[in-house]
N, C-alpha and C positions, 0 to 999 in steps of 0.2 A: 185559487190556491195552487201553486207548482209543490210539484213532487221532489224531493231530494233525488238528487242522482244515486245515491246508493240506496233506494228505496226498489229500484228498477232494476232485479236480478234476473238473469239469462235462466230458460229453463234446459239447460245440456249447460254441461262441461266441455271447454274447448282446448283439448291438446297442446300443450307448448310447441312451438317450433323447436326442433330439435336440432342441434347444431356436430357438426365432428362425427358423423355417422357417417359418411364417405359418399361418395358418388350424388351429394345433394339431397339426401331421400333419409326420411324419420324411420323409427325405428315403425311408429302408428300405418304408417304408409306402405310397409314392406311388403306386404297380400294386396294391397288394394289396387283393384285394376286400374285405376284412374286418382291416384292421390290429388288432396287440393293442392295449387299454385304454392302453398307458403312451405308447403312440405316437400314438393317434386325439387324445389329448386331451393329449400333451407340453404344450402353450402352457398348459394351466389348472391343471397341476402343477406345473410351475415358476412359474406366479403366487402359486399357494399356498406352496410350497418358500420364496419370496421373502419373502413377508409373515408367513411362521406363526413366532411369538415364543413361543409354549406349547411345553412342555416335552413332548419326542418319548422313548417307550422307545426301547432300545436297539438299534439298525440298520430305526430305523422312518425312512423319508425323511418324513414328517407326524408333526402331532400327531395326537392322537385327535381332537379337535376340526375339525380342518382336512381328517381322511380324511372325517367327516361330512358338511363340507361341499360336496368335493367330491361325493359320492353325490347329499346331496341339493340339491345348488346352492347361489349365494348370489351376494351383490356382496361386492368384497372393496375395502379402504379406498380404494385405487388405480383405483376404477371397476370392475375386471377385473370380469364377470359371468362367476360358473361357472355352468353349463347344470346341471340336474340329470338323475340317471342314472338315478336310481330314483323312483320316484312313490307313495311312500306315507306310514305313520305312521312322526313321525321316531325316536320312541322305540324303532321296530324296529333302526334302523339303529348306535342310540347304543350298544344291548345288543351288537347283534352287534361292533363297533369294539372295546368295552370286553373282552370275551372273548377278542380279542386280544391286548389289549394283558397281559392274564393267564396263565399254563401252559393254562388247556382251550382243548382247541381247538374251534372252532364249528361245528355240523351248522345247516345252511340246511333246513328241509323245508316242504313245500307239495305245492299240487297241480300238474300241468301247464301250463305256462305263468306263473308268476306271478315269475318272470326272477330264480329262481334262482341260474344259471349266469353272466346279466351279473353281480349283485351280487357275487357269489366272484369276477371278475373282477374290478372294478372295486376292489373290497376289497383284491387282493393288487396290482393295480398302485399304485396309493396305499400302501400301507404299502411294501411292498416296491420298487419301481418294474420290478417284474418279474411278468407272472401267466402267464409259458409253464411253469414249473414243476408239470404236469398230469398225471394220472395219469384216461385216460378207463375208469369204469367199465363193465364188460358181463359178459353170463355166461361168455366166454372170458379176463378177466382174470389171467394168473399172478399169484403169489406174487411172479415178478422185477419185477414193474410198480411193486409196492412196496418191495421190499427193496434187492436187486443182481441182476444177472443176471451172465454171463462173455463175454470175448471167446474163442470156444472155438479159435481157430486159438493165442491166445498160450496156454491153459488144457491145449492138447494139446501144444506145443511144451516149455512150464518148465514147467507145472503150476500148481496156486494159489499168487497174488500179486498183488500192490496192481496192476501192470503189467495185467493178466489181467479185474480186474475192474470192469463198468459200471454205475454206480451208477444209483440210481433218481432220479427227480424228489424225490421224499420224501429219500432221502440227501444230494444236495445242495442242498437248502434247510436239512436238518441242519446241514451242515458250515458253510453260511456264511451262518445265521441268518438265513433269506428264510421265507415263507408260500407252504407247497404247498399244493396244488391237488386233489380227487379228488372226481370228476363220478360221480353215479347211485353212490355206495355202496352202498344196495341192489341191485342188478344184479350186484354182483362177491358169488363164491361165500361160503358161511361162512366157509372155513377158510382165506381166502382174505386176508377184512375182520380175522381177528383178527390180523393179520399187524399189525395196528394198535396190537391194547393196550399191547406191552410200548413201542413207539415213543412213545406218547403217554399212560402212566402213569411209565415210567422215564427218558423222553428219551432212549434209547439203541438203538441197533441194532446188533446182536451182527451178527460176521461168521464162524460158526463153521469154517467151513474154515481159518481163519487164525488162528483164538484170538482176535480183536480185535474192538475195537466203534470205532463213530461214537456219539461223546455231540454231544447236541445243543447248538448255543452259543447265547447267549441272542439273540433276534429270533427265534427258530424257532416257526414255528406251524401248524397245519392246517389249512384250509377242506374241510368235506364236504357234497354235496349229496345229498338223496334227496328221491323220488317218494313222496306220500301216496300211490298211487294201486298204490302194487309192496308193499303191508304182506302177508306174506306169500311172497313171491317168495324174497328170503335174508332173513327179516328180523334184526336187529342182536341181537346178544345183549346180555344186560342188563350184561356184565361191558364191552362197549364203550360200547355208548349211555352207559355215567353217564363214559366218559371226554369225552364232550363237553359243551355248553352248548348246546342245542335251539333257533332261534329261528324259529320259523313265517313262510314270508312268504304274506300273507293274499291274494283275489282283489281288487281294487281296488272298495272301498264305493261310490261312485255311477260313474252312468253319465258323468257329468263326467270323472272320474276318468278311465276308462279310454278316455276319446274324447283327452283331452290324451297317455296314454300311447303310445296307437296314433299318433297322428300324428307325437309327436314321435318315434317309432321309425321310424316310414316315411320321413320326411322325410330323417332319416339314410339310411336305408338306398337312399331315390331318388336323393340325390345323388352315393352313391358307384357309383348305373349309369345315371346321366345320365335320369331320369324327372322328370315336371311334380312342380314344387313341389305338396306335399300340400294346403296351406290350400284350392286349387282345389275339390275335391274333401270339402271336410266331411261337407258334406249326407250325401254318402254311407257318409263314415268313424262318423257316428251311426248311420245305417240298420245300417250293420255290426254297430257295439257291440252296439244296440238288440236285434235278430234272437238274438246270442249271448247276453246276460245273460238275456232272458226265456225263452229255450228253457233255458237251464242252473239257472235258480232255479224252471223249471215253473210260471211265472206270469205275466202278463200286468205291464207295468210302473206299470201303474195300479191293479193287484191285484185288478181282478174278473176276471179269464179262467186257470182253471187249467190249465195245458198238461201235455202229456208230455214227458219230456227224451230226447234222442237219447243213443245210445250214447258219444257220442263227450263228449271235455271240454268241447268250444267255447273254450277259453281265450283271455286277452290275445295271448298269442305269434301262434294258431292267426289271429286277426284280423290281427295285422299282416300275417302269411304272407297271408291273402287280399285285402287294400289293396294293397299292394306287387305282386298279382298284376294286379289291376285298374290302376295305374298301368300296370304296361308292356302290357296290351292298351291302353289308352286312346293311349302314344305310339307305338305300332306300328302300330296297325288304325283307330285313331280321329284325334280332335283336338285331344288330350292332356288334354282335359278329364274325370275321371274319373265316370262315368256308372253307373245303374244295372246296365246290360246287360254293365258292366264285374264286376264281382264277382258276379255272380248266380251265375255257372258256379264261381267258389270257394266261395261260401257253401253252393250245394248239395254238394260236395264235402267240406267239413268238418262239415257235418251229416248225410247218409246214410252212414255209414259199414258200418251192416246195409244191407245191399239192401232187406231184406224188411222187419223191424220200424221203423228207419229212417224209410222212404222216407213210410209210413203217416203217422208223425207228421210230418213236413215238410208234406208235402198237407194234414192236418189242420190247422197252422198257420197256410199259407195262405190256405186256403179260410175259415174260422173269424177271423183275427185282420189278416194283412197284406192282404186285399180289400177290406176295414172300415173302414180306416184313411185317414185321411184324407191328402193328399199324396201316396200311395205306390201311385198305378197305373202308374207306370212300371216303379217297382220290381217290381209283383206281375206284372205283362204277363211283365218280363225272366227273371222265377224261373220263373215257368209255363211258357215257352220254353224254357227247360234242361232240366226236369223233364220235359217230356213224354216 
């Protein structure tokens, strides 16, 4: 027996996106220190909404082409400049849209930091205009996080019934053809993730206490993210993995690259806590990059110096986390100008993560590679400082 899709009510109320508010941002969103994707960036979705003449699947608010471009930016006839979200090959992004726009649902995998979680973000508010439909992985994830769970006060009162039961993120994105959401699927248990296949081989979720299922209606899709770095941890059995379409997101190929990423991530993120514009601050936002790719590739960036790698990832994310640190000492302790002496005490931080093994190779680095270097005795003063 399938359940009628309007049988299958959301339990929250979801926001409209809100349009003509200015600078892209609802009015719901105005406190919030982290607005979702469909609110941060309302004004460049309804530019797109406006202009996209290409043929959209079915309860897609974009076309394929138009979620592209917002991801990866663009000018759109009308001037509108979309900003872009993601900073890489665009071929990644086209694969990953395209897998949507088909029955597999798409696995995101990479390593730490290489913005995973925005992209599924950003992915399901363009298609969908909604990406709270989440389901956070970890090693305490139920079964209910997927499925349904009960409200046990009505469940002990009448017993099982439609009244009784709280459907999962996954369930109503079922019922009314949206793109769920489900963070670190490696991290939730085996028997946990198979909760998956029959939902995303059959499009259906049986509700066995009741005889009845949720068949999914079409706009239904899944985003899943995992961790190169948890292979091992639960890993995916082969009977799930070929239910998806794999799309790797890679660590960003030059140091360019991931200097424009960082900033332009900081720069958001300064100004929703009132911190100096990033641009101030390059010089240093390089030194950042610089320090993290040549510890993380064990080489020197001009390739004659082979280093050791620290324990830790060093990732894109891991840098913007220590910019955005340096910004607010810079406008709390300093003169808002971001400085070496500003990030030193992060950089050591995301780099010794052993105490012991660690700490050896940072010392070696410096002594050996950042003392050498030309321009960078501020920097090497500031690190020496923290480190002692």
């Amino acid at each position: 027996m399938s359940v009628p899709v309007a049988s299958v009510e959301p339990t929250t109320v979801r926001p409209p996106v809100s349009e003509g508010l200015g600078e892209g941002v609802s009015e719901s969103a105005g406190e919030a220190l982290r607005p979702h994707a469909e609110h941060a960036f309302a004004a460049e979705l309804a530019a797109l909404a406006a202009q996209d003449d290409r043929p959209r699947p079915a309860r897609w608010r974009l076309s394929p082409w138009a979620v592209a471009t917002y991801l990866l930016g663009g000018t759109l006839p009308d001037g509108t400049v979309i900003t872009p979200k993601y900073v890489g090959p665009r071929r990644i992004v086209e694969v990953a849209v395209t897998t949507l726009a088909t029955d597999r649902a798409l696995l995101l995998l990479g390593v730490p930091g290489t913005a995973k979680t925005w992209v599924s973000e950003h992915l399901a508010a363009a298609v969908s205009g909604d990406s709270t439909l989440l389901v956070q992985g970890t090693a305490g994830t139920p079964e209910e996080a997927i499925r349904y769970g009960w409200n046990y006060a009505q469940l002990l009162a009448h017993g099982p019934s439609r009244d009784a039961l709280v459907p999962s993120p996954v369930m109503r994105a079922m019922a009314e053809g949206m793109t769920a959401r489900v963070e670190e699927l490696t991290r939730i248990p085996a028997d946990v993730q198979d909760t998956l296949i029959t939902i995303l081989s059959e499009k259906v979720l049986p509700i066995a206490e009741l005889g009845q299922e949720v068949q999914a209606v079409r706009g239904f899709n899944l985003i899943a993210t995992a961790n190169d770095r948890d292979r091992g941890v639960n890993e995916l059995s082969s009977a799930l993995r070929r239910r998806f379409n794999t799309v790797v997101l890679p660590l960003p190929e030059s140091a360019d690259a991931e200097v424009d990423i960082v900033s332009r991530r900081v720069d958001q993120i300064g100004r929703s806590l009132d911190l100096p514009a990033a641009p101030e601050g390059m010089d240093e936002i390089r030194r950042v990059v610089t320090v993290f790719r040549e510890l993380r590739n064990g080489v020197t960036a001009d390739g004659r110096t082979k280093l050791k790698s620290p324990s830790g990832t060093l990732s894109t994310a891991e840098a913007i986390s220590v910019v955005t640190g340096g910004l607010a000492l810079a406008a709390h302790f300093g003169d808002g100008v971001l400085r070496a002496s500003d990030v030193a005490a992060g950089i050591l931080g995301a780099v010794v993560r052993d105490p012991a093994a660690d700490r050896v190779i940072w010392q070696e680095y410096l002594e050996a590679v950042v003392r050498e270097r030309d321009g960078w005795k501020d920097f090497y003063r500031a690190c020496r400082e923290v480190s002692a």
